[in-house]
C-alpha positions as CSV (number, residue, x, y, z in Angstrom):
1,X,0.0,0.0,0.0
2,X,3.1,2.5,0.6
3,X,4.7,1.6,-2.3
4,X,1.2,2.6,-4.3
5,X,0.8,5.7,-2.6
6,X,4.3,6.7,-3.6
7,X,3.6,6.1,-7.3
8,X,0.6,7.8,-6.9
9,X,2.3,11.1,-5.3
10,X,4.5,11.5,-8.1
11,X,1.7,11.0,-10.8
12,X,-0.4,14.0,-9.3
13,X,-0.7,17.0,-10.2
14,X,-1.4,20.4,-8.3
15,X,-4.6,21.1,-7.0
16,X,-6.1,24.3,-5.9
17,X,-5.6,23.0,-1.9
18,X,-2.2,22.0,-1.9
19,X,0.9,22.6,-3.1
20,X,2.1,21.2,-6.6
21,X,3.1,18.0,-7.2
22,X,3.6,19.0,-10.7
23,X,6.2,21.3,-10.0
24,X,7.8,18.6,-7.9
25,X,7.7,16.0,-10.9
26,X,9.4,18.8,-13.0
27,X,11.8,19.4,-10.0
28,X,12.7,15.7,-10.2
29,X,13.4,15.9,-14.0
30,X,16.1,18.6,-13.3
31,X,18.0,16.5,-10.5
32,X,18.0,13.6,-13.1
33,X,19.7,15.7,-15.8
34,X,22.0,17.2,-13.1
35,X,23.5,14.1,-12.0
36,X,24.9,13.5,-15.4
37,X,28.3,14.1,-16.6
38,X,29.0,18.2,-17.4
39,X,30.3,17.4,-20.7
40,X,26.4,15.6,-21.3
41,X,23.6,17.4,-19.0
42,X,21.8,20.1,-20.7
43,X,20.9,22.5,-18.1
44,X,22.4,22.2,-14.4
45,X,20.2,23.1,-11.0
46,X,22.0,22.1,-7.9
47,X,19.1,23.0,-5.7
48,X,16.5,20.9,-7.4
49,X,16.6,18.1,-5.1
50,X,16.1,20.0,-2.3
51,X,12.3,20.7,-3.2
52,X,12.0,16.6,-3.5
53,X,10.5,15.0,-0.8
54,X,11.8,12.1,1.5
55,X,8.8,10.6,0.4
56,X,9.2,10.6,-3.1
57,X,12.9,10.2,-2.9
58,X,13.0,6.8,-0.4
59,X,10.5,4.8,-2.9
60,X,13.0,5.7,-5.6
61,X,16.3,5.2,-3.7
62,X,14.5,1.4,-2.5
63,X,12.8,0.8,-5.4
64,X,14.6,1.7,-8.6
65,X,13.4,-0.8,-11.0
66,X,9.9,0.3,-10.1
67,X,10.9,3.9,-10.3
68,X,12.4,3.1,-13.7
69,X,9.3,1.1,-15.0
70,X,7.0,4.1,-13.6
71,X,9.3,6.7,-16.2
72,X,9.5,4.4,-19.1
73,X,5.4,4.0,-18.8
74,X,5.0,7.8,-18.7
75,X,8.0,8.2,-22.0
76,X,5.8,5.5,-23.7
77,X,2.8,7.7,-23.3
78,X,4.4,10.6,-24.4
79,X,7.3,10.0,-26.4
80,X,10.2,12.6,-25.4
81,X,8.4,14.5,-22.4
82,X,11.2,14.2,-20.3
83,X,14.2,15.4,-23.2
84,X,11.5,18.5,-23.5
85,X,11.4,19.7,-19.5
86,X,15.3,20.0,-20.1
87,X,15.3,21.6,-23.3
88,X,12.6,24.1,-21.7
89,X,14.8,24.4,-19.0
90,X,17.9,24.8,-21.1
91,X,16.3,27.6,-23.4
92,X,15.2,29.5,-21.0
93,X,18.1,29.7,-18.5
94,X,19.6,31.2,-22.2
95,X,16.9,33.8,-22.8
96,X,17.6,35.0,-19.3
97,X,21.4,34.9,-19.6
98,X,20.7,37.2,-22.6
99,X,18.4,39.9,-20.8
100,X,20.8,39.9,-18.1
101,X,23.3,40.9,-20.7
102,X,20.9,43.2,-22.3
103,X,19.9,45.8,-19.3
104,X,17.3,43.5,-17.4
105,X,15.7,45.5,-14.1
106,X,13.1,43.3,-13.5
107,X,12.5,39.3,-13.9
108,X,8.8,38.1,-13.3
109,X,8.2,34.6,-13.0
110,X,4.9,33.9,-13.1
111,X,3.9,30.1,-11.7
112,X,7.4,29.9,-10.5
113,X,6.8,26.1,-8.9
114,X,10.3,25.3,-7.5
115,X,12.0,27.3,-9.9
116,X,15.8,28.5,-8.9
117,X,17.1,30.7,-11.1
118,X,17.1,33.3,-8.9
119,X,19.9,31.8,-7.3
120,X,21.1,29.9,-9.3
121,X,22.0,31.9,-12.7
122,X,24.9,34.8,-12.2
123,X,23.5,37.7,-12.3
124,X,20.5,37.8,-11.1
125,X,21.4,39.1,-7.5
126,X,21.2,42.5,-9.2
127,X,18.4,42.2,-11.1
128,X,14.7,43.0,-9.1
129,X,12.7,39.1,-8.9
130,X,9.1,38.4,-8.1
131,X,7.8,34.9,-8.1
132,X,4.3,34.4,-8.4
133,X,2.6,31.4,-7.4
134,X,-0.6,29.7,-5.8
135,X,-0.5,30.6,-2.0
136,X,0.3,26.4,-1.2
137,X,3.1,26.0,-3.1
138,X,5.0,29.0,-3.1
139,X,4.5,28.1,0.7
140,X,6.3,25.1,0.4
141,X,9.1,27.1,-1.9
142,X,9.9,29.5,1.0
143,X,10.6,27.2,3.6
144,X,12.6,25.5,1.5
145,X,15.0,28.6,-0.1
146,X,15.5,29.3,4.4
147,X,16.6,25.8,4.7
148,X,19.1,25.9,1.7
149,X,20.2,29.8,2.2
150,X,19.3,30.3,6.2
151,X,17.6,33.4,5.2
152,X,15.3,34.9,2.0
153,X,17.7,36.8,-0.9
154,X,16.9,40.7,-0.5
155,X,16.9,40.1,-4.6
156,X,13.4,38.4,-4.5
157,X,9.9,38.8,-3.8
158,X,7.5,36.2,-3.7
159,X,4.0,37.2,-4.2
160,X,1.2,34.6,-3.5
161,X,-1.1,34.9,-6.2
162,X,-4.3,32.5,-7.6
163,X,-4.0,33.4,-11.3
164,X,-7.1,33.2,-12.5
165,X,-8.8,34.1,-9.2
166,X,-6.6,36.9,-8.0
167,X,-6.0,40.4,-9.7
168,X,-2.5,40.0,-10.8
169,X,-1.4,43.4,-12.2
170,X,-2.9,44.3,-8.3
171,X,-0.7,41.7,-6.3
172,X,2.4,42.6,-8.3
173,X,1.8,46.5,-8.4
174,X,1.2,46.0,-4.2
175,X,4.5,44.3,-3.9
176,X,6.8,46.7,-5.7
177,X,6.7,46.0,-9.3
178,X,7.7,48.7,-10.8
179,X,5.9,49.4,-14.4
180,X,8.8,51.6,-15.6
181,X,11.6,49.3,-15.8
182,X,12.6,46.6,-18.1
183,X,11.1,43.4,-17.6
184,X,11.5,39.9,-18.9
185,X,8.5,37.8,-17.9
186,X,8.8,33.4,-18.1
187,X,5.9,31.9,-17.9
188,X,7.0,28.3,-17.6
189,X,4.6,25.4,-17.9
190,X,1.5,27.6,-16.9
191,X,-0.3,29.1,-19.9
192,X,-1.7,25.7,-21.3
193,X,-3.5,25.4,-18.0
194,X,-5.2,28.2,-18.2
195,X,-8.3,29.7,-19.6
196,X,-8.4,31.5,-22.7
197,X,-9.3,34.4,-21.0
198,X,-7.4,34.5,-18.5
199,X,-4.3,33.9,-20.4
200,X,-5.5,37.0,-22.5
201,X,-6.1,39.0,-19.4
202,X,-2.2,38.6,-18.5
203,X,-0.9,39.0,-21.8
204,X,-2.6,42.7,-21.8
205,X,-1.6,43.3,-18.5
206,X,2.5,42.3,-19.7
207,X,2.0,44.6,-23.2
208,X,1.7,47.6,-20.8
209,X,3.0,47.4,-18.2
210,X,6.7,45.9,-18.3
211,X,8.5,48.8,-19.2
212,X,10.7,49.5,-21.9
213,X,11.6,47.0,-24.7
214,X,10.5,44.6,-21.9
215,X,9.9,40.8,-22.9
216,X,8.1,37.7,-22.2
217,X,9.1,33.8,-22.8
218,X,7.2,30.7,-22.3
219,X,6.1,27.5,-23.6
220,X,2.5,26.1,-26.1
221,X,1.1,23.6,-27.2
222,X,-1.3,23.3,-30.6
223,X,-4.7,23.8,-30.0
224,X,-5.4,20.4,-31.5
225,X,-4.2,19.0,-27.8
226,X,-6.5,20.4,-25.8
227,X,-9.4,20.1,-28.2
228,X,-8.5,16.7,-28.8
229,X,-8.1,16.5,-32.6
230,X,-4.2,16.0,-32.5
231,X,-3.3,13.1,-34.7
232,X,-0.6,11.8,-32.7
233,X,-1.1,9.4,-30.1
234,X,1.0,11.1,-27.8
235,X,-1.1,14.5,-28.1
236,X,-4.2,12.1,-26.7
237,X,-2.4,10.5,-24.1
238,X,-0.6,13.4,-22.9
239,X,-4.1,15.5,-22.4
240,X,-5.9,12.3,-21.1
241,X,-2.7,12.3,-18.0
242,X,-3.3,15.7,-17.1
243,X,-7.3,15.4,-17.5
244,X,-7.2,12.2,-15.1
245,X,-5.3,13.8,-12.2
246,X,-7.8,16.8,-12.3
247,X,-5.6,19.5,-14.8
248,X,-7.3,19.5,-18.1
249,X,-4.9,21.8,-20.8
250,X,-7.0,24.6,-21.6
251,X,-5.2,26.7,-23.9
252,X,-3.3,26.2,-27.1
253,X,-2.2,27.9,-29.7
254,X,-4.0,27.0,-33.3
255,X,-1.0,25.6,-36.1
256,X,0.0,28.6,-38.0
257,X,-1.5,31.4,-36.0
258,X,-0.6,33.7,-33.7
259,X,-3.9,35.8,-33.2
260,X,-4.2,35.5,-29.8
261,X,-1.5,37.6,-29.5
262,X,-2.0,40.6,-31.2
263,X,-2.9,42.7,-28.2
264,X,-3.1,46.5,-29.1
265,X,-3.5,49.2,-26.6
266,X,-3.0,53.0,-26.7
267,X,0.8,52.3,-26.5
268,X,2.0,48.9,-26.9
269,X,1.8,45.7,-28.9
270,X,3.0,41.9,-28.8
271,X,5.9,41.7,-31.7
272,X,6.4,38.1,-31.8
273,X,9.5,36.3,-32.5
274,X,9.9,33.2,-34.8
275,X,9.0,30.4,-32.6
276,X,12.3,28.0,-31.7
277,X,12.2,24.5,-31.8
278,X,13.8,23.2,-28.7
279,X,15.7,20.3,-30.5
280,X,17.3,22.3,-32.8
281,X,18.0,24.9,-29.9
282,X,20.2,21.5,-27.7
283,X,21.6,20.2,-30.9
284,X,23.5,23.2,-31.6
285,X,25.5,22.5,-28.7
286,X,25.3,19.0,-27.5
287,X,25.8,15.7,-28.9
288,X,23.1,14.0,-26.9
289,X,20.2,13.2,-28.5
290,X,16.9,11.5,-28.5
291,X,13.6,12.2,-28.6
292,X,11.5,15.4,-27.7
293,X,7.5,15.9,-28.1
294,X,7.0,16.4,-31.7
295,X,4.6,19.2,-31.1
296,X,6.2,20.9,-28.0
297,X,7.3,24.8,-28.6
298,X,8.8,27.6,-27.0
299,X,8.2,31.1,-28.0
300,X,9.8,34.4,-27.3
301,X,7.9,38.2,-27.6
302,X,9.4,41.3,-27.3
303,X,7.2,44.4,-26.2
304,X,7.5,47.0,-28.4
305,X,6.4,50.4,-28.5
306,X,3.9,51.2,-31.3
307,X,2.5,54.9,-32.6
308,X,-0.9,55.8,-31.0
């Protein structure tokens, strides 16, 4: 019965009560990729396993081969899943190395999870951070940043926030955001979870209000997923996962268009940049290879100022 309830942990997902076990699961992907050799890993996080817990950790320590049979299950529902967290990861730790290089002020990271690149990438100790996350987890993610730091970095705010539910532009705007500066926002494994509208909502509220040649990153999927007219298997399987543990995908983005992102206001607009294939982003640069979701992108938009 323990060993069920630990393969069961793992395979949920967050819920609106408690803190994520999706961001663990991610989490887990980026202490697996870590433990490789430098000359192989694609994206490094030395902190990653300190958001695991013993839980989760002891039924994979004492039970490997059932840990490994639980992984190849979940790559044979989804071809590649795993190669695609770590390319995620990979491209953006790169977009924010850029912006660092490039004047960043301000780094928003909205759904942060048990993100570290606050403290992790070099840099960043100058740069103004606010994570926003569900109340639960972000919880969780505190306690945890004390334990590993003995203190909170004077570099980053956490702001508890129920997107979707909450006002964001009001939560940020209370904690200090400052609309003037220049701001890269990553939204990281959130937007597909998302209603339609809410994920328009935020993208308005980013077009004007990040300051700047300010910037946002994050990651899509086709429409056809969360509709359920992909024609790959792993499309199905992949939305059927999420749907069982109680996170239906919500939004995607429809092959070949980009509407949802035209956002106009009295002073800014979305200017979208080409979208990057994560494969051909790793390749470049490692010799590693195997397989990534055939669908899975990354996009990048700059906020540019338009005429009135």
């Amino acid at each position: 019965m323990q060993e069920s309830n630990n393969v069961k942990a793992i395979e949920m997902g967050k819920t609106s009560k408690g803190p994520s076990k999706t961001a663990e699961t991610i989490a887990m992907v980026r202490v697996g990729e870590s433990r490789r050799p430098e000359d192989e890993r694609i994206c490094y996080d030395p902190y990653a396993i300190r958001f695991i817990s013993q839980e989760v950790l002891a039924f994979a320590t004492c039970n490997p081969e059932k840990y490994r049979a639980f992984l190849a299950q979940k790559e044979r529902l989804v071809p590649g899943a795993g190669n695609s967290i770590v390319a995620r990861v990979r491209y953006f730790d790169d977009v924010v190395n850029s912006s660092i290089g490039g004047g960043l002020e301000q780094l928003v990271i909205l759904g942060a999870g048990y993100d570290t690149r606050a403290y992790r990438i070099e840099g960043l100790n100058n740069v103004r951070i606010f994570e926003v996350d569900q109340p639960a987890t972000q919880k969780i993610k505190v306690e945890k940043i004390k334990e590993i730091f003995g203190s909170l970095p004077g570099h980053v705010t956490y702001v508890p926030v129920d997107i979707g539910v909450d006002k964001l532009s009001q939560r940020l705007l209370e904690s200090g955001y400052d609309l003037s500066r220049k701001t890269l926002f990553i939204v990281e494994g959130l937007f597909m979870y998302l209603p339609p509208g809410t994920v328009d909502e935020t993208l308005s509220f980013i077009a004007h209000n990040s300051g700047r040649s300010g910037a946002i990153v994050f990651d899509y999927i086709p429409e056809s997923v969360v509709d359920g007219t992909c024609e790959l298997e792993a499309g199905r399987n992949w939305q059927k996962g999420v749907t069982d543990v109680g996170e239906p995908f919500l939004f995607g983005i429809k092959r070949g268009s980009l509407k949802p992102f035209s956002h106009k206001g009295d002073s800014r607009t979305l200017r979208t940049l080409p979208a990057k294939i994560t494969r051909r982003h790793i390749s470049s640069e490692k010799t590693r290879t195997g397989k990534l979701i055939a669908f899975y992108r990354s996009l990048m938009l700059w906020l540019s100022k338009i005429a009135n």
